[in-house]
N, C-alpha and C positions, 0 to 999 in steps of 0.2 A: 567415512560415510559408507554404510553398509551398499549401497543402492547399487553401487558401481563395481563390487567384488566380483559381480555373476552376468551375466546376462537376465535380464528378468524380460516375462511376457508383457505385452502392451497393459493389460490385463489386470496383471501383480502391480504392474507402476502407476495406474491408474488410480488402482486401489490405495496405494502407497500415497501417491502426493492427493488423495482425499481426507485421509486421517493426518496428511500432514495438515495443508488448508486448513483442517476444522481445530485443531491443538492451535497454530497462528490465531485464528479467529478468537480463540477463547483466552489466549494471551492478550491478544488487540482489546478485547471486550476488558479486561483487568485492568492494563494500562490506562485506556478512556477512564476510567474509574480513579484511578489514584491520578491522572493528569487532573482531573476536573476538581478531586479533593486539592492540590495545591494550587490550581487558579482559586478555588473559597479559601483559602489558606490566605494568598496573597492579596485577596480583596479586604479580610479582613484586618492583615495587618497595616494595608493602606489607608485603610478607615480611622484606625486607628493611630498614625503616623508612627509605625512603627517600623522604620526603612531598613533595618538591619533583620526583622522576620520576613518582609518583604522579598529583598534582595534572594535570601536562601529558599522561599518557598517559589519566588518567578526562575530560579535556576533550576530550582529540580522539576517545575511547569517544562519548562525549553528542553530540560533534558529530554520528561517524558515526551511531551509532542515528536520529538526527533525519532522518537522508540517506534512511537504510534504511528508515522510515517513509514518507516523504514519496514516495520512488520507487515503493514497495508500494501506494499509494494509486497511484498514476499507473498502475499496472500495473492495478488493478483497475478504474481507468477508464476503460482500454483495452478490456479485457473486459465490461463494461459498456455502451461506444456502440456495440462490435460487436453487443453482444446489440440494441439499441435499432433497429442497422441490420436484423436478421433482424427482428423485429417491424415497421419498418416496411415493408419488403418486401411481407411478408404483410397487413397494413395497405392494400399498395395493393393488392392483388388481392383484399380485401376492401370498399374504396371501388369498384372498379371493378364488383364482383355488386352493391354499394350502389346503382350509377347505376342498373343495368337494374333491379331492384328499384324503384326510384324510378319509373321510366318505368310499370311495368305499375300501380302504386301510384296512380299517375295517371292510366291509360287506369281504373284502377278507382275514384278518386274518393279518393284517402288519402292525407291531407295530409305532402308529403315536406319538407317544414318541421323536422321533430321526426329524421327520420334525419341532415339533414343539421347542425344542432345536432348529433348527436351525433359526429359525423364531423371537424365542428371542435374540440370538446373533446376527443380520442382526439390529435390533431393540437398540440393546446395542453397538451396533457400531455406532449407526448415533447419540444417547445422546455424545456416547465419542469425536464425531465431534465437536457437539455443548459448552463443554468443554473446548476442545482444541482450540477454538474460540473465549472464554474469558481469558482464559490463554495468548492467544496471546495475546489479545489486553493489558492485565495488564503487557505484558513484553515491550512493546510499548512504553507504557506510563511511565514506570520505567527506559528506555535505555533513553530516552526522556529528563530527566532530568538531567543526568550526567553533571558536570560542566566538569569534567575532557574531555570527551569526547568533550565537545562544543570548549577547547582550544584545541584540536586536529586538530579540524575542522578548527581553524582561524591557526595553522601552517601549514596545507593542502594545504590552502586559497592562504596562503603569496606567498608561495612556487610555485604556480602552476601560481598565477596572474604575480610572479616575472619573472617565466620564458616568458611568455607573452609579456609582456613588453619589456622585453630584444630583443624578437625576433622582435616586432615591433619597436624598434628601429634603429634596424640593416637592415629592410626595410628600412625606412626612407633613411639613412645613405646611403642604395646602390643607392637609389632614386635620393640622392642631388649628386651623385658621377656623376650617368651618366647624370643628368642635363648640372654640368659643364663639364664633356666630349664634348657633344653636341654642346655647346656654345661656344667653342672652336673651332669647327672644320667649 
């Protein structure tokens, strides 16, 4: 990953994980798209009782969902270190009133001990952000792969398509009812 060869300005990384965001986003937007095409996939072969087009279109549904998940997290991680970056920003034009604070703290006799404690905690809370950043993402990508989970997904699937079905039949059905009422009368 280029990011981390150099030092870059708050600035450049900002700019940077914004054209990241927007590339995820337009990945996320594709994904939804081919997720939703294999959920009409699988509704249709369920209509159909066709349990073996079913089976392969609710796996690659589960697949994608997991994709669509896992990219959506990465997108809001994105927005996330940006925010961390505005904070710390502000952060340093707050250490910096800190220091001359400090100085006068000190022409006045007040121990700058106790600021600057806090100044490194304020500091070690934004690493532990950054952390818990990748820690997400590697739980992501570990929930991600569950088989187990992916058949959860296609009994979900069946379950929710079937009820669908059922109820658009039952349109149907009230449909051709008042047809012949109609033509009848």
């Amino acid at each position: 990953m280029g990011i981390l060869s150099r030092k870059i300005s708050p600035d450049e990384l900002k700019t940077k994980l914004s054209v990241y965001e927007q590339r995820l986003s337009a990945r996320e937007n594709d994904l939804k798209r081919k997720r939703q095409k294999s959920r009409d996939e699988a509704k249709q072969a369920l209509s159909e009782g066709n349990d073996r087009e079913f089976r392969v279109n609710s796996r690659r549904y589960g697949m994608l969902d997991g994709q669509v998940n896992t990219i959506g997290s990465m997108v809001e991680m994105a927005q996330s270190m940006g925010d961390v970056i505005e904070m710390q920003q502000g952060l340093k034009e707050v250490v910096e009133i800190g220091a001359e604070m400090g100085k006068y703290q000190k022409q006045l006799g007040i121990d700058t001990k106790q600021l600057e404690s806090a100044i490194t905690n304020i500091r070690t809370s934004m690493e532990k952000v950054g952390v818990a950043t990748t820690t997400m993402t590697a739980a992501m990508d570990a929930a991600m792969s569950g088989n187990q989970e992916l058949t959860e997904v296609q009994d979900s699937l069946r379950s929710e398509l079937m009820a669908e079905i059922s109820v658009e039949g039952t349109q149907k059905q009230k449909l051709g009812e008042q047809i012949k009422a109609e033509m009848k009368q």
